[in-house]
C-alpha positions as CSV (number, residue, x, y, z in Angstrom):
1,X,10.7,105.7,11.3
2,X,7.2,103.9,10.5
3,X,9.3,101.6,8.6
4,X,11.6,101.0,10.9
5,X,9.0,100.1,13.6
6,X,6.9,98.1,11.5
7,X,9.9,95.8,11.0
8,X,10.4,95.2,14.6
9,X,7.1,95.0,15.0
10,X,7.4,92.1,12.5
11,X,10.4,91.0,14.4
12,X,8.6,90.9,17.7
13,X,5.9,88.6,16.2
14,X,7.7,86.2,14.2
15,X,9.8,86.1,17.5
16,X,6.8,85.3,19.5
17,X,5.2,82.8,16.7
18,X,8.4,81.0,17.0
19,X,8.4,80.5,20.8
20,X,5.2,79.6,20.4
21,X,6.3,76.8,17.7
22,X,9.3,75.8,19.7
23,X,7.4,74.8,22.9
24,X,4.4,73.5,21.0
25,X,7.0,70.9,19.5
26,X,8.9,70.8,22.5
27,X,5.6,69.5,24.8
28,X,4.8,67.1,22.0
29,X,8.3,65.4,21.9
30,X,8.6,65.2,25.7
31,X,5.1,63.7,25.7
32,X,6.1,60.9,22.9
33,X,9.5,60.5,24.8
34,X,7.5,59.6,27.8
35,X,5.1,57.1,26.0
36,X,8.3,55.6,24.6
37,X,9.9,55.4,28.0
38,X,6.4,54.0,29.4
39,X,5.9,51.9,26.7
40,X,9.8,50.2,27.1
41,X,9.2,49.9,30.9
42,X,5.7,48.3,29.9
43,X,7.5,46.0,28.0
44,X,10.2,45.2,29.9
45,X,8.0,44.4,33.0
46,X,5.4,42.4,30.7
47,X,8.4,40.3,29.2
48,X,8.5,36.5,30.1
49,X,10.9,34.1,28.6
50,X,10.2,32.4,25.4
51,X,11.0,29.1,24.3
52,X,13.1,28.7,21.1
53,X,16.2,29.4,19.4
54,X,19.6,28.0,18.9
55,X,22.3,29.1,20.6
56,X,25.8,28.4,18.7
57,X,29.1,28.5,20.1
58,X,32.4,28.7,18.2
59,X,35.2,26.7,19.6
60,X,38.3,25.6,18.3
61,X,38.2,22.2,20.1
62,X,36.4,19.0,19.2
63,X,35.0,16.8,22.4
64,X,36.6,13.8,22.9
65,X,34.4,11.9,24.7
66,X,31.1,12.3,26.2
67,X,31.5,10.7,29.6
68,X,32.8,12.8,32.7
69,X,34.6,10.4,34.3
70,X,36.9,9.5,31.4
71,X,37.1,12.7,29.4
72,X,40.5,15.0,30.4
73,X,39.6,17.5,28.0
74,X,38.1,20.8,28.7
75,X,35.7,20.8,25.7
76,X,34.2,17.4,26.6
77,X,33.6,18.6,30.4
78,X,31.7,21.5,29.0
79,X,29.4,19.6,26.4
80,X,28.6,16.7,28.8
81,X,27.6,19.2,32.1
82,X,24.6,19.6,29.9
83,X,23.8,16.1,29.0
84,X,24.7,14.6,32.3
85,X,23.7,16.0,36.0
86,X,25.8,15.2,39.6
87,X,24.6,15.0,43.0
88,X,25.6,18.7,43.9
89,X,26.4,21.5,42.2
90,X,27.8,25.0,43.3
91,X,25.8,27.7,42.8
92,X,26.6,31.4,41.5
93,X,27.9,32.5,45.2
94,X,30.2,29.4,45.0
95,X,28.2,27.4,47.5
96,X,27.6,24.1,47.2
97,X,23.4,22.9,46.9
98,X,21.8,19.9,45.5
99,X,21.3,19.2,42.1
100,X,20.0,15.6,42.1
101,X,19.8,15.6,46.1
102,X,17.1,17.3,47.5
103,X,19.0,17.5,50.7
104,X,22.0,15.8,52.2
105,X,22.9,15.1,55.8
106,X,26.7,14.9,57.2
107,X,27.3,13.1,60.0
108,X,28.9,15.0,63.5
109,X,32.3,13.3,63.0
110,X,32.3,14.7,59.3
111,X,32.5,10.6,57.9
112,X,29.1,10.2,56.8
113,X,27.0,12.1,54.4
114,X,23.3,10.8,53.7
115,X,21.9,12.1,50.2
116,X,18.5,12.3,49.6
117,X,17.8,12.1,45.8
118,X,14.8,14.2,44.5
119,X,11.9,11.7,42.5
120,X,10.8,11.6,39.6
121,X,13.7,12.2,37.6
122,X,14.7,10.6,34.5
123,X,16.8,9.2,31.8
124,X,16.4,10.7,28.5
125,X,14.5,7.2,27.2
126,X,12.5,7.9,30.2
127,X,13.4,5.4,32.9
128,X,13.7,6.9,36.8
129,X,16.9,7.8,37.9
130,X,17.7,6.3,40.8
131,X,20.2,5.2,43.9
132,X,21.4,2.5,42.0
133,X,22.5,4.3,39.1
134,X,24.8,6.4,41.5
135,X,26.2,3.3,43.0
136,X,26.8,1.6,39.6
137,X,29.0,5.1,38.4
138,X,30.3,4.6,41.7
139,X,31.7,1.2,41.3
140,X,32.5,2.5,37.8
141,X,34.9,4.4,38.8
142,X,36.8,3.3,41.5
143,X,37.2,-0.2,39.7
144,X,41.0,-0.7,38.8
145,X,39.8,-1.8,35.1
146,X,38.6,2.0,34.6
147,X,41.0,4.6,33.8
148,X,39.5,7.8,35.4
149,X,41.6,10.2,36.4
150,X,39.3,11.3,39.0
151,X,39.2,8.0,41.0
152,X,40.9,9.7,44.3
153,X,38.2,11.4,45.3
154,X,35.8,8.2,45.5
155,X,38.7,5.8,46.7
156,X,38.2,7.6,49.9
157,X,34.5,5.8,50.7
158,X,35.0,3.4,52.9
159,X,31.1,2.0,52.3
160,X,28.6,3.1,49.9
161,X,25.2,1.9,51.1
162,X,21.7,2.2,49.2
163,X,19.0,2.9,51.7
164,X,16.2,2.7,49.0
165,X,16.0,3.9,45.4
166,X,15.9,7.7,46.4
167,X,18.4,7.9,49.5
168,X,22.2,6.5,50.1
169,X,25.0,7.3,52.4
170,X,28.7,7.2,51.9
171,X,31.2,7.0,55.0
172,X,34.6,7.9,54.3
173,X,37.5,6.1,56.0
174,X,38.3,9.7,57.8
175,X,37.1,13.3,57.5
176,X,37.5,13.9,54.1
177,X,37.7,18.2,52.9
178,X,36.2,17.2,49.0
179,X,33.5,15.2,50.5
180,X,30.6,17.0,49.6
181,X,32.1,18.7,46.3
182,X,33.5,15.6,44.9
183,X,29.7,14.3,44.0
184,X,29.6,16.5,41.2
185,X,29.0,15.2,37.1
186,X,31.3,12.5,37.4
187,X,29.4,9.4,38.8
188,X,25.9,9.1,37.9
189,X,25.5,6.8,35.1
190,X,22.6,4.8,33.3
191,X,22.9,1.2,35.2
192,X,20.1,-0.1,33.0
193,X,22.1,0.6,29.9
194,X,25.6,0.2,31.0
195,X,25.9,-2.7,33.3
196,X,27.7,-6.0,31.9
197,X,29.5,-3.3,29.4
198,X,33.0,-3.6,29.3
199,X,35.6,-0.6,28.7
200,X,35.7,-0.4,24.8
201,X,32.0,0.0,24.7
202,X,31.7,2.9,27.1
203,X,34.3,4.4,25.3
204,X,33.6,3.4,21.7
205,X,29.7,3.4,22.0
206,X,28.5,5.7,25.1
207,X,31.1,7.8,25.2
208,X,29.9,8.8,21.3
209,X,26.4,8.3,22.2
210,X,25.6,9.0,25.7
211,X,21.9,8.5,27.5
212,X,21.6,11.6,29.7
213,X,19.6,12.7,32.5
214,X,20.1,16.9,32.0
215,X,18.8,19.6,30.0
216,X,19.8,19.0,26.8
217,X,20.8,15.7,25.1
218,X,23.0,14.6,22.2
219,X,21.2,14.8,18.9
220,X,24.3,14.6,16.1
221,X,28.4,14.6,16.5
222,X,30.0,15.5,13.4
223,X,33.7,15.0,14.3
224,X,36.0,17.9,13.9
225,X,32.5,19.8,12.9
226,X,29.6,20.4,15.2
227,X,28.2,18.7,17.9
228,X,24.1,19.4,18.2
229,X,22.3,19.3,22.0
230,X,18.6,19.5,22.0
231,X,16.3,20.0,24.7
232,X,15.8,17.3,26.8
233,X,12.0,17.3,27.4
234,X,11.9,15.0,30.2
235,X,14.4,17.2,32.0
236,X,12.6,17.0,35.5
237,X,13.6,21.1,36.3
238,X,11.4,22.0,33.7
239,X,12.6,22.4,29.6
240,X,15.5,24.6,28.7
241,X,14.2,27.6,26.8
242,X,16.3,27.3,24.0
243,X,15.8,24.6,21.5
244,X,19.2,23.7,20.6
245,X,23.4,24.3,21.7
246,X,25.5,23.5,18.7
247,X,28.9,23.2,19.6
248,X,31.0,24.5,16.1
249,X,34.5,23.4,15.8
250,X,36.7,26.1,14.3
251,X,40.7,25.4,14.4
252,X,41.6,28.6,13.2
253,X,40.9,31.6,15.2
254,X,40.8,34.0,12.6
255,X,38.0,32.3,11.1
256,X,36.4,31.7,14.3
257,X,36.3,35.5,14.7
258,X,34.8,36.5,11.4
259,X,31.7,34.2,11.4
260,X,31.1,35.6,15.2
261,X,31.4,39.0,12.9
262,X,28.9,37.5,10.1
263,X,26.5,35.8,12.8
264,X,27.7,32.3,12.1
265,X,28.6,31.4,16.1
266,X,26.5,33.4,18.5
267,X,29.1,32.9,20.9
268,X,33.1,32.5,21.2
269,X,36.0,33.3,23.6
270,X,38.0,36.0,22.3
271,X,41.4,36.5,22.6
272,X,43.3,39.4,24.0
273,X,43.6,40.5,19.7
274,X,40.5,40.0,19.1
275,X,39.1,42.0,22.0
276,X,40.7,44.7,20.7
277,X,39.6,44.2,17.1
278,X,35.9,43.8,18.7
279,X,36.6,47.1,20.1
280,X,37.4,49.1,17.7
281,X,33.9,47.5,15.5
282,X,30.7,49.4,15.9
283,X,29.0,46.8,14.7
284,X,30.6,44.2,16.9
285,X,29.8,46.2,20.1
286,X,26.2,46.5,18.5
287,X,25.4,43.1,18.3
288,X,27.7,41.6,21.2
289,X,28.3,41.8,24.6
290,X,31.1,40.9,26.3
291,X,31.3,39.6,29.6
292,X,34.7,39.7,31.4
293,X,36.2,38.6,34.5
294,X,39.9,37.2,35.6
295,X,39.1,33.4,34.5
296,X,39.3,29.6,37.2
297,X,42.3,29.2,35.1
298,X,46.1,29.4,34.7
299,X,48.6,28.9,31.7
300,X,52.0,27.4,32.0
301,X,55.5,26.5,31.0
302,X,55.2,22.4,31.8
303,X,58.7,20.4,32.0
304,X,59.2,16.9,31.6
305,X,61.3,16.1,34.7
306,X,62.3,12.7,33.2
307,X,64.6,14.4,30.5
308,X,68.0,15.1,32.1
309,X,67.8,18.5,30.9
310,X,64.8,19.7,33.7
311,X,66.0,17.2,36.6
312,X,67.9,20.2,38.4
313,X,65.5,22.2,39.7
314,X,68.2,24.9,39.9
315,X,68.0,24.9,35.9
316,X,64.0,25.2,36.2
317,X,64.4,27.8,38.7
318,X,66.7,29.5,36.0
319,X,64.0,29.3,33.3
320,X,61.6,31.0,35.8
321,X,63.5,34.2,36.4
322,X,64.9,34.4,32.8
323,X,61.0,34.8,31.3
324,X,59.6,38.2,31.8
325,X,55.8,37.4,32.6
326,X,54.8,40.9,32.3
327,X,56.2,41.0,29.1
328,X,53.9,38.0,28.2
329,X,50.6,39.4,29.5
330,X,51.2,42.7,27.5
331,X,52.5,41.1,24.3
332,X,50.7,37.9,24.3
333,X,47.8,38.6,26.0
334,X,47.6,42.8,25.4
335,X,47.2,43.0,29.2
336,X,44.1,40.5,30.0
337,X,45.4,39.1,33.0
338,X,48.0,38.8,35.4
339,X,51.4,37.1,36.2
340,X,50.5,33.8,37.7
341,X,52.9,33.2,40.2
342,X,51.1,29.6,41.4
343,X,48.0,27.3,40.5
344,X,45.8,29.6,42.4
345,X,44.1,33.2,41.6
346,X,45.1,35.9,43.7
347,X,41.7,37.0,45.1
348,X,41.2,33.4,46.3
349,X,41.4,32.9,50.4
350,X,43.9,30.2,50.2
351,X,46.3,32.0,47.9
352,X,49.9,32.7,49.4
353,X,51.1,36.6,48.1
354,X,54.7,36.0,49.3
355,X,55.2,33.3,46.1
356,X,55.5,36.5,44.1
357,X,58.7,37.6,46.0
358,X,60.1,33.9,44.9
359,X,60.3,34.1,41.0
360,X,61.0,37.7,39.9
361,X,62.1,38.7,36.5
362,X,65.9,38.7,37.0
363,X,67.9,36.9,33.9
364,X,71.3,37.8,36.1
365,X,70.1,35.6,38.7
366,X,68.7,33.1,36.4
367,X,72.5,33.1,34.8
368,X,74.6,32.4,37.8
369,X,72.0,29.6,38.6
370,X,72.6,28.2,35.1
371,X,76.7,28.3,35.6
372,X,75.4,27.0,39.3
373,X,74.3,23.9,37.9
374,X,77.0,23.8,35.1
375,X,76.6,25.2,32.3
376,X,78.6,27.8,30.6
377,X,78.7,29.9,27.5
378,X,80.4,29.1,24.2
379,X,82.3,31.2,22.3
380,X,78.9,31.0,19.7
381,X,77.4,32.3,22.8
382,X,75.3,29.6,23.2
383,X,75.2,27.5,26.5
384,X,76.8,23.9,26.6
385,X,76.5,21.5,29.3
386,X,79.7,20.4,31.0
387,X,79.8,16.9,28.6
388,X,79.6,20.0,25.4
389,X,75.5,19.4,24.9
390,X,73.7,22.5,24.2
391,X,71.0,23.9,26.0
392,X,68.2,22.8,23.8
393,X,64.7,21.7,23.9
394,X,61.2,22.4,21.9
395,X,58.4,23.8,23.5
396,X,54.9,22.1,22.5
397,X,51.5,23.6,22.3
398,X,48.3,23.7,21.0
399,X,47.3,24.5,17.8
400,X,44.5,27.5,17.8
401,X,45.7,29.4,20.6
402,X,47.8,32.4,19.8
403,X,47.8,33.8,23.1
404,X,50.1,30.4,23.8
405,X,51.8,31.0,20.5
406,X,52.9,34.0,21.2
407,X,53.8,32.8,25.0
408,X,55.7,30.7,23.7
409,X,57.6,33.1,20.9
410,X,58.5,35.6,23.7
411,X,59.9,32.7,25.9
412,X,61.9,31.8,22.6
413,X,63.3,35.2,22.7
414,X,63.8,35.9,26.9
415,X,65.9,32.4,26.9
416,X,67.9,33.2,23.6
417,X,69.2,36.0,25.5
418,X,71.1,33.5,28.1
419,X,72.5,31.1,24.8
420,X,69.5,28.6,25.4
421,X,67.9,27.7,22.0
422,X,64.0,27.1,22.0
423,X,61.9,25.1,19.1
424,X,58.4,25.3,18.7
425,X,55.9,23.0,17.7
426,X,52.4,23.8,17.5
427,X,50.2,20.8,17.1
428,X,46.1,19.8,16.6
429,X,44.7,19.5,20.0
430,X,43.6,16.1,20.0
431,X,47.2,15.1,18.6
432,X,49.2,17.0,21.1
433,X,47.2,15.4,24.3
434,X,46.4,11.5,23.4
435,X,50.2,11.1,21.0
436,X,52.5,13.4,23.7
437,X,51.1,14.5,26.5
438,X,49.4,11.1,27.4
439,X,52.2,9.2,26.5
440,X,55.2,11.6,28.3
441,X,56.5,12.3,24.7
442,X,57.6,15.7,25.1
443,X,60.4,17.8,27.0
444,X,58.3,21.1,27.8
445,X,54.7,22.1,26.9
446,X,52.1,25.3,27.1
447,X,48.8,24.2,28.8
448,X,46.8,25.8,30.5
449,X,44.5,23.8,34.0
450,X,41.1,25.0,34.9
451,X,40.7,25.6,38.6
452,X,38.0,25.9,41.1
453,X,36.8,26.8,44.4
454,X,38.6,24.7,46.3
455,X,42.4,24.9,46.3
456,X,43.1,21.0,46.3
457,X,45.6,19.5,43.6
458,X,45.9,16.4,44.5
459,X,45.2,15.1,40.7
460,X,48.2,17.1,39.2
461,X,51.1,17.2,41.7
462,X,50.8,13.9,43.9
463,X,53.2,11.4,42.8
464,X,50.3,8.5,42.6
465,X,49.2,10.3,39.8
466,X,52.9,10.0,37.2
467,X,51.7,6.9,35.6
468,X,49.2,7.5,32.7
469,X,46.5,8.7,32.3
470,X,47.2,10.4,35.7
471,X,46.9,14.3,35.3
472,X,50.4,15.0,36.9
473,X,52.7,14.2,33.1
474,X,55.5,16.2,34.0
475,X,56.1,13.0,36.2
476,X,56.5,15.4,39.7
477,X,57.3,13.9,42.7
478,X,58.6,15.2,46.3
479,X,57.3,13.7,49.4
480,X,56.3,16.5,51.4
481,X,54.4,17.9,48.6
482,X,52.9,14.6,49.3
483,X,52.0,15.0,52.5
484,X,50.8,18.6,52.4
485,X,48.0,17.0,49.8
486,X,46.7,14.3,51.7
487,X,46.8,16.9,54.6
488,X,44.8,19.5,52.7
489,X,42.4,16.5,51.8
490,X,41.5,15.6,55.4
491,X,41.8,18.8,57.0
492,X,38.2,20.7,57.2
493,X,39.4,23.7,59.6
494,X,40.0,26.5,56.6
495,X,42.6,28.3,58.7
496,X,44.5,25.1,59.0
497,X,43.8,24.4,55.4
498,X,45.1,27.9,54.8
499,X,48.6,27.2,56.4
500,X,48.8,23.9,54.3
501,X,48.4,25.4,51.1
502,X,50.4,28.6,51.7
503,X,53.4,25.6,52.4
504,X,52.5,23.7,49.1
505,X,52.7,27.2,47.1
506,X,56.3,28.0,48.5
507,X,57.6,24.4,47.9
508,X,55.8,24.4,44.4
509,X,57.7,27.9,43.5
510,X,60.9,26.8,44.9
511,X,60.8,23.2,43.0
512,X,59.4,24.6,39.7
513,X,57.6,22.1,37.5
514,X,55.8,24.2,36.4
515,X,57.0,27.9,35.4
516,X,52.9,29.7,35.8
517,X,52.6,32.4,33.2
518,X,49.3,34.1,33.4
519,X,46.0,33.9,34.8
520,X,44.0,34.9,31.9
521,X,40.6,37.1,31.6
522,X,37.8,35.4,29.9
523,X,36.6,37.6,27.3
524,X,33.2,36.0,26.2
525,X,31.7,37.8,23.6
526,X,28.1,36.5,23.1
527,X,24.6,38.1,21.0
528,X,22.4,40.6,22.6
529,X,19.3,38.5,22.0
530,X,20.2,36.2,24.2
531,X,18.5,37.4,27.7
532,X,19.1,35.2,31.1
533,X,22.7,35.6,30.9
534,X,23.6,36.4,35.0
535,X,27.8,36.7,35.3
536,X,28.7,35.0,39.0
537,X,31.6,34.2,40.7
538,X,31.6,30.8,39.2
539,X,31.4,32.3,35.6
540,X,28.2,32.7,32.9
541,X,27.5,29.0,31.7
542,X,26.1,27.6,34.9
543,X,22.2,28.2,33.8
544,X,22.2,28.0,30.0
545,X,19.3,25.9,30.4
546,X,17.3,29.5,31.6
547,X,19.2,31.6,28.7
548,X,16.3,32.7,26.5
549,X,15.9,34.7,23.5
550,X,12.8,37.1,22.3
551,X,10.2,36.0,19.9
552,X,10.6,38.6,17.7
553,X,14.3,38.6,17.8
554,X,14.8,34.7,17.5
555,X,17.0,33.1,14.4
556,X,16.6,29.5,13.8
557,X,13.4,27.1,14.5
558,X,13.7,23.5,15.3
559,X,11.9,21.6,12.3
């Protein structure tokens, strides 16, 4: 018995010596977790953002050229919106503010706007920016020796007037919708440098070398290797943080994916594949964040209406309910995105939902259309025209993007099943646009447009803009789809805008120049140090110039 009670006696105390223990360490932990937590919140309140670092992004484009108002390309819009600055801007909430205007004043009858340019702002070689610079990129590019693409908008002026060096007005021959947005990147241009320069040079010399007035200017182009901005000290919003952008060119995704993996790029767009690899990678999800949202953007099945095989629209209206979009966004893109049913994303206020009803998946339908417009099937089961030509054409598309690869590979396979043979050619970027595209050498294509805000098209679908280097290739042309433009265009009541686009949408569906495919997601995977990084409705790149990276965390130093 003594035994017996000495043992739980010695129980009892080693019982109690091991509460003891327990909460001793207990107290001490909790007490370091909360210097840790006050310590982090220390931190994070004390933090300020440091200058320095390079940030590198992985692309699998070259630019093309350097100058808004004559680039096409995507990749040379989103290198020169940080070399060069516009008149206005839209901000995150997809309102429009200054950016070289301090203010601007419209007129009561909507023809006049008054912009008041903000002093003290300079070219990189440090000469003031000024009114006169505006009107010479003005002149620029509404003179018929200038092939912009983006003339339109400015053709609308009736009068551009400098008032002095810091303030001019333009009046518009009527009320014009794109006024105010129209004086974006695409006009203000060094007159001290440029004027007296003809065409070649601006291309040939500028356009490789530009003089800018943002937060970063050109410091090296490497073609098809790297293109290096550096901070543009005399940037009058104060410098960027970050020393450098460098702009890597990367044709092959694959390799584009593992040097994001090995901390070669900092930053690239992933596609629907390589989201999901980046998923399943712990030390991907470590190191990256990815920012997603339904993308301004739309990819599509382009037809050359000048070949005799896409002049019936009830053949293009065929090829619309043969391919199964669904199909496309959960093979080709693994279900990031959505069908696109029209140039315009669904959550947008001028976007018409009954489109949808217009192009359903239905390859019986799409059949009896076919034998509609004449064809019928052979005994190879292919589909011959009534003169014995087979249905046949070859799709073209860039080279780079699988997501479009694999577009077009399940289109291949949907229009096999009604006897219609499909080739693809997969091209170099540059190749595909300036060799085909530019000069209407193709029968279909996969491209994709960027969109915007502001649901006018007036650049790809009226017939003004066929000829090249007009954006609208697949040579489109119907007159009320005309009219329903320049209406949109001089219409500023947004209900009234609203019933003119919804009527564009249903004649676009019905006349099919376009078959949409998806609206994508962008997937932009970029590197935890970075800080700054606020996702809007108008995207992530709008305020690279405030991205900043950590002291302690930062890779690369400017010599």
């Amino acid at each position: 018995m003594k035994a017996l009670r000495f043992a739980l006696r010695f129980c009892f105390v080693f019982l109690f010596i091991l509460i003891v223990l327990f909460m001793v360490v207990y107290f001490y932990l909790e007490g370091q977790s909360e210097s840790r937590a006050s310590k982090t919140l220390n931190l994070t309140e004390d933090l300020k953002p440091d200058y320095g670092d390079t940030l590198i992004i992985g692309t699998i484009a070259d630019a093309s050229l350097l100058i808004p108002m004559l680039a096409t390309d995507a990749m040379s819009h989103n290198v020169a919106r940080h070399i060069f600055r516009g008149i206005v801007e839209y901000a995150p909430d997809l309102s429009i503010v200054g950016d070289l205007a301090e203010r601007y004043e419209i007129s009561r009858d909507q023809k006049e706007i008054t912009f008041y340019l903000k002093r003290g702002v300079k070219w990189e070689d440090g000469v003031e920016v000024t009114a006169y610079d505006v009107e010479f990129g003005f002149k620029l590019i509404t003179s018929p020796d200038i092939p912009s693409s983006y003339a339109s908008d400015f053709l609308e002026v009736k009068e551009f007037k400098v008032l002095n060096p810091y303030v001019f007005k333009v009046t518009y021959k009527r009320p014009f919708a794109l006024a105010l947005s129209s004086w974006g990147n695409l006009v203000v241009l060094p007159r001290h440098l440029l004027q007296g320069k003809d065409l070649k040079y601006l291309q040939g010399v500028f356009g490789r070398k530009p003089v800018g007035n943002g937060p970063f200017k050109l410091k090296a182009w490497e073609t098809q290797n790297r293109i290096i901005l550096e901070y543009n000290p005399l940037y009058s919003e104060g410098r960027a943080y970050l020393d450098r952008i460098v702009f890597r060119v990367i044709p092959d995704p694959s390799t584009l994916f593992m040097e994001l993996r090995s901390f070669g790029v900092d930053w690239i767009t992933l596609t629907p594949l390589q989201n999901r690899k980046f998923e399943e990678d712990p030390k991907m999800r470590e190191n990256f964040q990815i920012y997603r949202y339904l993308a301004f953007a739309y990819t599509y099945l382009g037809y050359n209406l000048r070949d005799p095989l896409f002049k019936d629209k009830r053949v293009r209206k065929a090829l619309c309910h043969a391919i199964d979009k669904r199909k496309i966004v959960n093979g080709a893109l693994l279900g990031q995105g959505i069908p696109a049913y029209g140039p315009y994303k669904p959550d947008a206020w001028f976007y018409n939902p009954e489109i949808e009803k217009s192009c359903e998946y239905n390859p019986i339908k799409a059949l009896k259309l076919l034998e509609e417009a004449g064809y019928q099937r052979g005994k190879d089961g292919f589909l011959y025209s009534k003169e014995g030509k087979p249905f046949e054409f070859t799709i073209l598309t860039n080279q780079g993007n699988l997501a479009r690869l694999l577009t077009a590979q399940i289109i291949q396979q949907d229009l096999s099943k009604l006897g219609i043979k499909v080739h693809i050619r997969v091209m170099e970027w540059t190749t595909l646009i300036h060799q085909f595209i530019d000069k209407r050498r193709f029968q279909a294509v996969i491209l994709g447009w960027t969109t915007g805000p502001d649901p006018d098209l007036y650049d790809i679908f009226h017939s003004t803009k066929v000829k090249s280097p007009g954006l609208n290739f697949v040579g489109y042309e119907n007159p009320e789809v005309d009219k329903l433009l320049e209406e949109g265009r001089y219409t500023l009541d947004r209900e009234k805008r609203k019933s003119i686009y919804y009527k564009f949408q249903k004649i676009l569906v019905e006349d099919q120049p376009y078959t949409f495919l998806y609206i994508p997601m962008s997937l932009e995977a970029i590197h935890r140090r970075f800080r700054g990084i606020k996702p809007s409705a108008i995207g992530i790149n709008y305020n690279i110039e405030r991205w900043w990276v950590p002291k302690n965390e930062q890779k690369y130093v400017v010599p």
